[in-house]
C-alpha positions, 0 to 999 in steps of 0.5 A: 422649389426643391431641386435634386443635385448627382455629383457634388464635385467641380459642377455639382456644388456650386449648382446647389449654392447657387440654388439654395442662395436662390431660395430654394432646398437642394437635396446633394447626392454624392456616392463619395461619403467623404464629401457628403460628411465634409458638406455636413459639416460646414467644409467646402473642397472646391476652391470657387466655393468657400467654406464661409459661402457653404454654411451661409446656406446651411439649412438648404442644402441637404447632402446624403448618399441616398437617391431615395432622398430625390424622390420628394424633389421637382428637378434632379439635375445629374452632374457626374464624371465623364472620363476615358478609359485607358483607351482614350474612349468614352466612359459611361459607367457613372453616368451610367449607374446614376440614370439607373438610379434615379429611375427607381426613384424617378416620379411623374411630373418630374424634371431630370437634367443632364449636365455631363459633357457627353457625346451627341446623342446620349441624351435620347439614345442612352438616358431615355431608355434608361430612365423609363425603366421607370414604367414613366415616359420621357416628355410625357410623364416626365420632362429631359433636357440637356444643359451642358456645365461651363465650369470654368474654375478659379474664374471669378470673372464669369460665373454661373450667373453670368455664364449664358446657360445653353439648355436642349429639351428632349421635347418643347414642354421639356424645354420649358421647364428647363428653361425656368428652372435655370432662369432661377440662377442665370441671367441669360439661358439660351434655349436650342433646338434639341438635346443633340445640338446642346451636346456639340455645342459643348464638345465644340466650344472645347475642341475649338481651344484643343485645336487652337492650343495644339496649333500654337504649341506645335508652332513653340516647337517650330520656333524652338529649333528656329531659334526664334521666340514664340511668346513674342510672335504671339504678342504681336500677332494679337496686336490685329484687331480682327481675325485672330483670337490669341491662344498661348503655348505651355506644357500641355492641357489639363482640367476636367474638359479639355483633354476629355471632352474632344475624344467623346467626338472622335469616338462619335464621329467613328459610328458615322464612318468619319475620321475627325482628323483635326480633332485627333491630330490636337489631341496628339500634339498636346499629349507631346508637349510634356515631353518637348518640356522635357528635353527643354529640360534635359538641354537646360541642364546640358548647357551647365553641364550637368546632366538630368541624373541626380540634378535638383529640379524644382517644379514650381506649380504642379496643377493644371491652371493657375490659382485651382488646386485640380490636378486632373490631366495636369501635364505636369504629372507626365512632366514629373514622371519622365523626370523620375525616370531620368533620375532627376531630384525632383522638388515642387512648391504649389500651395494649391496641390499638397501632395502628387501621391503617385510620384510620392512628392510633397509640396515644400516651401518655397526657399527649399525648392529654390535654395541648391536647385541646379534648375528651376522649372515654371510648370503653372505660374501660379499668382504671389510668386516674383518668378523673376525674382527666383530667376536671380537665385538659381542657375538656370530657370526654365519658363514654360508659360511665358511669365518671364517674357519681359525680362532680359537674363542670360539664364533665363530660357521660355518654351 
């Protein structure tokens, strides 16, 4: 089988190993020449796909910039970005001018899959009529469906093919070419009712961990002024064995879903004159975490006496989650900027992040973040560094993901 992939980056990639790991030849489009010239040489750039497991399908997949190159395949499976705009509103833009394109591409008998977390109803309200700009029409002369990605990356644990895969067809005919499509590479595909209903089972999987992670970060911030320790309140509140689910506190939420993906509801929710207030309230109180970091800052500085213009400050971990190198909505980078502002000195060790060009900071070893630091801040508790061991070394280390929660010194101080 040969199965067009739109969008090489965190979803789009792994698809097409995993394809072509199937057996079957995958034409990847990407509009970013870097990446297309990266992949034709053997390179991987994401991190769950090493470079060694790129080549070992050399042959299969055929990186280019052209849609013209989909025309020949059987499936064309569209894995682009869906950000916000600075207005923290859906943009379409990409999705968009992809639809665009494919439909002058886009043959009979073909199958086209979105796999972009979107809002519900884009599928059939936005992609149809877009794609039968064609002169073709969707569910009879070509099949649509919606499956949204469940890329969780650095996870090695669940993976594509152990990850169940939720597929929406736009018609039943639809929904079985989809279905047999995914079965090529998951070992559990679960078929729902409609486009519409696999496009909130996404959004709904990820605000369900927005609304959880803001309930237990405004409670860090409650214990904070009770003087009472978070992280151990959550230990033992996970000790019962039903009725509760354990989520952790930290300096705010990153990655390409989690900050996203529940601002395409809101918005939606605005069309049907409703307000999703739980929605909108996480989303406010896991934007005020890095400043609540901040002042744990400014006070653990206070308490040596000193004050944050002109301290060094070590960050230690600069990307949104340990082990992954993706700095997209990492809070450490509003961390960062309200530091600069403040006039602290500002250093950070993360192997996975070269550089925050924005801030103009490089990573640095690990010795000369640590050595002179007034204070040491773990932002991402990235795996092989003893943050206790540092603790030894530094005046004062402040801990914002809870990794030093069994161990007893007077300099150390958590979230």
């Amino acid at each position: 089988m040969s199965i067009g992939i739109v969008g090489l980056g965190y979803v789009g990639l792994p698809l097409a190993v995993a394809f072509a790991e199937a057996g079957h030849d995958v034409v990847g489009l990407d509009v970013d020449q870097r990446k297309v010239a990266a992949l034709r040489a053997g390179d991987s750039y994401i991190e769950d796909i090493p470079s060694e497991r790129l080549r070992a399908v050399d042959g299969r997949i055929r990186p280019t910039t052209r849609y013209a190159d989909l025309a020949g395949t059987e499936a064309i499976l569209v894995a682009v970005p869906t950000p916000l705009t600075q207005n923290r509103e859906p943009d379409l833009g990409p999705l968009m001018d992809s639809a665009r394109a494919v439909a002058g591409v886009l043959q009979s008998g073909q199958l086209v899959v979105l796999e972009s977390t979107t809002y519900p109803g884009t599928t059939r309200e936005q992609l149809v009529p877009l794609l039968e700009e064609s002169g073709l029409g969707a569910g009879r002369d070509f099949h649509l469906a919606f499956s949204p990605e469940r890329v969780d990356p650095g996870r090695t644990d669940f993976t594509l093919r152990t990850t169940p895969k939720v597929v929406g067809g736009l018609t039943e005919g639809c929904a079985d070419r989809a279905v047999e499509l995914y079965e090529r590479v998951c070992d559990t595909v679960v078929r729902v009712s409609s486009p519409e209903v696999a496009e909130l089972t996404k959004l709904l999987e990820n605000i369900f961990r927005s609304v959880n992670i803001a309930l237990v970060n405004e409670l860090a911030m409650l214990t904070d002024r009770m003087g009472i320790d978070i992280w151990e309140v959550v230990d033992a509140a996970s000790t019962k064995p039903y009725g509760f689910m354990r989520f952790e506190p930290g300096p705010g939420m990153g990655g390409h879903c989690l900050p996203v993906d529940p601002f395409y509801l809101s918005w939606r929710a605005r069309e049907f004159d409703m307000t999703t207030e739980f929605i909108e309230l996480a989303g406010r109180i896991n934007q005020q975490m890095p400043y609540h970091c901040v002042a744990r800052i400014e006070r653990a500085l206070n308490d040596q006496g000193k004050a944050v213009r002109g301290a060094k400050v070590g960050l230690l971990g600069v990307s949104y989650k340990a082990g992954v190198g993706d700095v997209r909505e990492s809070p450490a980078l509003k961390i960062v900027t309200l530091l600069q502002a403040l006039g602290a000195e500002l250093h950070y060790h993360d192997e996975y992040v070269p550089e925050v060009r924005e801030a103009e900071l490089r990573h640095e070893p690990l010795d000369d973040v640590v050595d002179g630091a007034d204070l040491l801040v773990v932002v991402t508790a990235h795996p092989g560094i003893d943050h206790g061991a540092l603790a030894g070394r530094v005046p004062a280390l402040l801990d914002l993901r809870g990794v030093t929660r069994d161990l007893a010194a007077a300099n150390v101080v958590r979230l």
